[in-house]
C-alpha positions in Angstrom: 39.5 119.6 106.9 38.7 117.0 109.6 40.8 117.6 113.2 41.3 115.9 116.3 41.3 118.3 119.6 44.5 117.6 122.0 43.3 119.9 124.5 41.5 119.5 127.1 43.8 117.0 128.3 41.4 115.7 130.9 39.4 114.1 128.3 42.0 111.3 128.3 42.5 111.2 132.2 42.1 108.3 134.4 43.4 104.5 134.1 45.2 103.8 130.8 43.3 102.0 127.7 43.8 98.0 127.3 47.3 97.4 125.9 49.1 94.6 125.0 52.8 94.3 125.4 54.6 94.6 122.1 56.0 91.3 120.9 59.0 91.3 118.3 57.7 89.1 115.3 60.5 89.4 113.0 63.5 91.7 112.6 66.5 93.0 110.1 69.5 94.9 109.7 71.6 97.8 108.2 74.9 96.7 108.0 77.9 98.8 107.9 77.5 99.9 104.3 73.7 100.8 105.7 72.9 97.5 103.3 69.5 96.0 104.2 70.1 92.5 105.8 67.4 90.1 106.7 68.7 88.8 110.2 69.8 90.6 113.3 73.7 90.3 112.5 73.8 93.9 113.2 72.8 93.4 117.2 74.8 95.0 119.5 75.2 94.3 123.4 75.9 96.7 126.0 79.0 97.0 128.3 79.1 100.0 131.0 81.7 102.5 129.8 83.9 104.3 131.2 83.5 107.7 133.0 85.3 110.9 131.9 85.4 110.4 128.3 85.4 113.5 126.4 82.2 112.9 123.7 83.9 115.3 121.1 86.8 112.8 120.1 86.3 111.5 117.3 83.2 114.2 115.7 86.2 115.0 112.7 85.8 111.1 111.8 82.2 110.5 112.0 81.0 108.4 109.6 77.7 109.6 109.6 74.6 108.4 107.5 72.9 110.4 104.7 69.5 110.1 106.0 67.8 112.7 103.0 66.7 109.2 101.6 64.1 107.2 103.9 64.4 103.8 103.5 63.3 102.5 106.5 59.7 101.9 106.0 60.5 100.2 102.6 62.9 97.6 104.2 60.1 97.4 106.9 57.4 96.1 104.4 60.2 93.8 103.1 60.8 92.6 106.2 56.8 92.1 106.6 56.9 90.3 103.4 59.4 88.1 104.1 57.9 86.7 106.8 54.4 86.0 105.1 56.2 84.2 103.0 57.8 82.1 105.2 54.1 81.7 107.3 51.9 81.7 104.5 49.3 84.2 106.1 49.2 87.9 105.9 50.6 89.7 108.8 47.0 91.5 110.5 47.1 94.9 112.1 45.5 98.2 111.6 48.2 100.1 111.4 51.9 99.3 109.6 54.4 102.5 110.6 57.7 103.3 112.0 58.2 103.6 115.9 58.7 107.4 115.2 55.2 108.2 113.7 53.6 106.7 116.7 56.1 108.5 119.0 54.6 112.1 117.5 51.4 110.6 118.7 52.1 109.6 122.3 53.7 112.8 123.3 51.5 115.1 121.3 49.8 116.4 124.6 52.7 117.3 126.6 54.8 118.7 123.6 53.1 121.7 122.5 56.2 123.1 120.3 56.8 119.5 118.2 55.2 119.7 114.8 55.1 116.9 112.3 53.7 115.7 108.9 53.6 112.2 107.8 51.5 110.4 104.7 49.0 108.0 105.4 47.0 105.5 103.2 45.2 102.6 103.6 46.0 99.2 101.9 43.9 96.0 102.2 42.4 97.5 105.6 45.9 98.4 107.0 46.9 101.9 107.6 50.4 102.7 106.6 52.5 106.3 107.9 55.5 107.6 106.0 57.6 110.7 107.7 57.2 113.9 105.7 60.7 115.5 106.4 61.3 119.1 105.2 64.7 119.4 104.7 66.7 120.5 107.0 68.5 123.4 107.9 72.5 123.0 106.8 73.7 126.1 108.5 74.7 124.6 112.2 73.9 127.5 114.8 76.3 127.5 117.8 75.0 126.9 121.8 75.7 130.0 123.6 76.0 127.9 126.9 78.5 125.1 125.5 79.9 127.3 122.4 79.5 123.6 120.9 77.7 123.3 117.3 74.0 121.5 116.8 76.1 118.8 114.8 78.7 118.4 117.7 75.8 117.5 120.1 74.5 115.6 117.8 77.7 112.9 117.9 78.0 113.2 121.8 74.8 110.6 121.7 76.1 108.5 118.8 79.8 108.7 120.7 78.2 107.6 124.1 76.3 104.4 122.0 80.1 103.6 120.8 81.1 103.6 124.2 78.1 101.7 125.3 78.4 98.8 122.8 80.2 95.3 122.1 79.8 93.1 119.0 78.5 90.0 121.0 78.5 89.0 124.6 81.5 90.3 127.1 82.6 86.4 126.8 83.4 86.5 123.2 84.7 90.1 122.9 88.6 90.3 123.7 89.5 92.9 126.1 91.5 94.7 123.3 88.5 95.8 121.8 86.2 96.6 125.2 89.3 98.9 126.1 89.7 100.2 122.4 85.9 101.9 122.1 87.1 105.1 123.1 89.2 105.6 119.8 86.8 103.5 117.8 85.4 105.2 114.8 82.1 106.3 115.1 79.6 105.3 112.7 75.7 105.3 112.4 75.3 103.5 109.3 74.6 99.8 111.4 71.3 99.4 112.7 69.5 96.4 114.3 65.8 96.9 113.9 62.9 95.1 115.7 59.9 94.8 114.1 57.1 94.1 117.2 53.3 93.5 117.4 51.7 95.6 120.0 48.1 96.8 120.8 46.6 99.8 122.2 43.1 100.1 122.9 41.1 98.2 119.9 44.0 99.0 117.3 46.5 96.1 116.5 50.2 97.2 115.1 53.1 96.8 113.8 56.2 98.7 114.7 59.6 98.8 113.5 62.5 100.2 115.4 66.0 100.2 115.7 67.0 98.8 119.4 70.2 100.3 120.6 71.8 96.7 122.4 70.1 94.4 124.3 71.5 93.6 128.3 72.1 89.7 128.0 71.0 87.6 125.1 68.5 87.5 122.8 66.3 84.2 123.2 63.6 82.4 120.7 60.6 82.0 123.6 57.9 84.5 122.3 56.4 84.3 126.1 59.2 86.0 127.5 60.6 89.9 126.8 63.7 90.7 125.5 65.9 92.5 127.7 66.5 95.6 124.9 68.2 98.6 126.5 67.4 102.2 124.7 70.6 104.2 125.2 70.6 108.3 125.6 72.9 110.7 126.4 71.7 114.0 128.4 73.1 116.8 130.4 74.0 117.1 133.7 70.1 118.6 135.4 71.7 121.3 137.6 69.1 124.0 138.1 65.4 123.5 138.6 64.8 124.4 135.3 67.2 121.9 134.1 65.4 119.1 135.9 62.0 119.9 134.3 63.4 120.2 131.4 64.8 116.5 131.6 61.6 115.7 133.6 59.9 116.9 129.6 62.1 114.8 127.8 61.7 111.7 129.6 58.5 111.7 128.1 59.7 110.9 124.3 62.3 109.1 126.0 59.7 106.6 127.7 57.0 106.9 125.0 60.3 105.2 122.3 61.1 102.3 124.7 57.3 101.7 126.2 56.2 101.5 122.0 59.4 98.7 121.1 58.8 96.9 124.6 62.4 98.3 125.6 62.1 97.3 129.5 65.6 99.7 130.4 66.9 103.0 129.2 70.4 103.8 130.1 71.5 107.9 130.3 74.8 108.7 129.9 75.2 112.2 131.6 77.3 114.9 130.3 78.7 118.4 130.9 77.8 121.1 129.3 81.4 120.6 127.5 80.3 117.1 126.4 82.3 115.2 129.2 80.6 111.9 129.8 80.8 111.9 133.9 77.9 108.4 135.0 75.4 106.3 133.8 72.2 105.6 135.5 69.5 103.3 134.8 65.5 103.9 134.2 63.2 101.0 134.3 60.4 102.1 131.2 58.0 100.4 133.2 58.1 103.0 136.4 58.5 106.1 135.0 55.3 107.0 134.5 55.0 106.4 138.1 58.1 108.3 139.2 56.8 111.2 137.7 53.4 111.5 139.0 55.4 111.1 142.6 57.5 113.8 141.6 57.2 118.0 142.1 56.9 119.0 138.8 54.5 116.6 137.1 55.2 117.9 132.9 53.3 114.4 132.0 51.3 111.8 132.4 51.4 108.2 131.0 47.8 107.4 131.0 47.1 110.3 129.7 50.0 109.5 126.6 48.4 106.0 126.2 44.5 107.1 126.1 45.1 109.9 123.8 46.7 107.2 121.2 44.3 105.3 121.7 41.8 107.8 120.9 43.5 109.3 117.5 44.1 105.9 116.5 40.5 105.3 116.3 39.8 109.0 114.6 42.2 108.2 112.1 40.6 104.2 111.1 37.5 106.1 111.2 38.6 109.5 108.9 41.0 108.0 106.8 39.4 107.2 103.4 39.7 103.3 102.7 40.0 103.1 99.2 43.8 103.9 98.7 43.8 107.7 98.7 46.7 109.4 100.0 46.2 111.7 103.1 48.7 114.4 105.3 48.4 114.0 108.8 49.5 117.5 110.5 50.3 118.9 113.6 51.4 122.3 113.7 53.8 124.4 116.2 52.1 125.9 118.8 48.6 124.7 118.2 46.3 121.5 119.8 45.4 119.9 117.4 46.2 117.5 114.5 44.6 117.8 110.8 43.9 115.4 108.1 44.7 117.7 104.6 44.6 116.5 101.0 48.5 115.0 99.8 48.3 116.8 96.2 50.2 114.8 93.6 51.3 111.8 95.6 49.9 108.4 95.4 49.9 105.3 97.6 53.3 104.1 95.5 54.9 107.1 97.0 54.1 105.0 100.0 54.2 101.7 99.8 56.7 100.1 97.5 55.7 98.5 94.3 57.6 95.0 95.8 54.9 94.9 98.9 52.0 96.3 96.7 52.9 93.2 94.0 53.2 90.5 96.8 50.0 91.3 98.7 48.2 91.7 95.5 49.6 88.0 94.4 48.0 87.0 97.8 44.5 88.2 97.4 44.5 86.7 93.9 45.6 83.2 95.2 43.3 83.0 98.4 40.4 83.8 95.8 41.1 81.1 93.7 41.7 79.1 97.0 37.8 80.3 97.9 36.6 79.2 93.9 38.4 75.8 94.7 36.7 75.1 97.9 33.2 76.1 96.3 33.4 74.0 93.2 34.6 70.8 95.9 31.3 72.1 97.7 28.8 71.7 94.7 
């Protein structure tokens, strides 16, 4: 069973691998019925909310999404195919995943209780991840601090994005409904996904993501970022152990936004009773920065970076290239990642037959592009 050694970290110290900043290259949406829509009509803006809002109004309303079904990777490679479509070339890059497998990655050395299992295969020299989720526990277990259910916390973070966000620019939203959020329903089945070209180190990919809201306006000049704006909702740090335990999640927190090109995170602190009390700004950019500065130093950036780009390269390398299905795994409590057999599941449990069908019709017509150009040759 091949494995990849985490520890010791200072393997991947010093200055962080080449990188290239992630580019969006095309984009859909979920729209209120969670239907897949090939535009960004589900883009929301922000607009700073109000303080003391109690986070629980509303949880007995929630419209919340059924997410036992995983359809994001599928409307992913539709969104891919789309777009070759329209530019008549295949979209290169090693790696084809959601923003969340790389996430497990990036953090991997500072999160030593995570654990994850995702599917890999490779397709036409592209490696493709699908989440492995076990299903989860349906018994909600109650905070002894806040007395609050799992569930209940949950919502605070989909309440505080209500709070957070308008349908277009403050210009064209009336005040009725900036003033109205607090009662609005809340409801996770929208998304607005991004779908961005990055690098890290010599492997090229492509990442899709949902994006929050973005500050301003979105614009069409692929030289400039988009001003997209990661929203979180966190508790009050109090003690010292509260701050490194924020200090800890900052990590995922900057690994999500630095993957999407998300150049500001907004937290909305709480109470423990789920009262929203500020906001405050990061910049994705200088956290890294802020936290080598800092006392308590759970994480390093460069370290995050090199160590991606390091399993990246394990996995092109270990990966078998003619289609076979793999697990990727990291346990609980361990330091390392494994590549296992995936008994019984094939690379259509992976990719979906429409993708498959299209890039297959694209290989056929670019040979008989190749016999055209030879017979014009003889």
């Amino acid at each position: 069973m091949p494995s990849f050694d985490i520890h010791p970290l200072n393997q991947f110290a010093g200055g962080s691998t080449a990188i290239n900043r992630p580019r969006e290259i095309a984009c859909f949406s979920f729209d209120e019925n969670h239907e897949y829509r090939p535009d960004d009509s589900s883009l929301q803006y922000y607009y700073t909310p109000d303080p003391d809002v109690d986070l629980c109004k509303g949880f007995d309303s929630f419209r919340e999404l059924n997410k036992a079904q995983d359809d994001h990777l599928d409307a992913l490679l539709k969104t891919i195919l789309e777009k070759e479509r329209k530019d008549g070339k295949k979209t290169e890059a090693d790696f084809v995943t959601w923003r969340g497998m790389m996430t497990n990655f990036m953090t991997a050395p500072f999160d030593r209780f995570s654990n994850f299992e995702m599917y890999a295969t490779s397709y036409q020299e592209n490696w493709t991840f699908r989440s492995s989720e076990r299903v989860r526990q349906t018994a909600q277990p109650v905070s002894r601090i806040t007395g609050h259910t799992q569930a209940m916390m949950a919502f605070w973070g989909y309440k505080f994005e209500t709070l957070c966000l308008i349908p277009d620019i403050w210009a064209n939203v009336s005040r009725d409904y900036i003033e109205g959020r607090e009662a609005a329903q809340v409801s996770n089945f929208a998304q607005y996904i991004s779908v961005a070209s990055t690098k890290i180190g010599t492997s090229s990919l492509v990442l899709g993501g949902e994006v929050d809201c973005i500050w301003d306006s979105k614009h069409d000049d692929p030289s400039r970022p988009l001003n997209w704006v990661e929203l979180k909702c966190q508790q009050i740090p109090a003690s010292e152990d509260d701050k490194v335990k924020f200090e800890r999640k900052l990590c995922k927190i900057w690994a999500q936004s630095f993957l999407l090109g998300v150049p500001k995170i907004i937290i909305g602190f709480r109470t423990r009773q789920g009262i929203l009390k500020y906001t405050q700004e990061f910049a994705t950019q200088r956290i890294p920065g802020d936290v080598n500065k800092g006392p308590y130093k759970t994480w390093n950036g460069n370290v995050c970076i090199n160590f991606t780009a390091a399993i990246l390269e394990w996995l092109k390398a270990t990966i078998p290239r003619d289609g076979t299905v793999v697990k990727i795994v990291k346990p609980k409590n361990t330091s390392t990642i494994h590549i296992q057999e995936a008994h019984g599941k094939q690379q259509s449990d992976i990719l979906s037959a429409e993708f498959m069908a299209w890039r297959q019709e694209m290989a056929e017509k670019q040979m008989e592009e190749v016999k055209e150009i030879a017979e014009l040759l003889k």
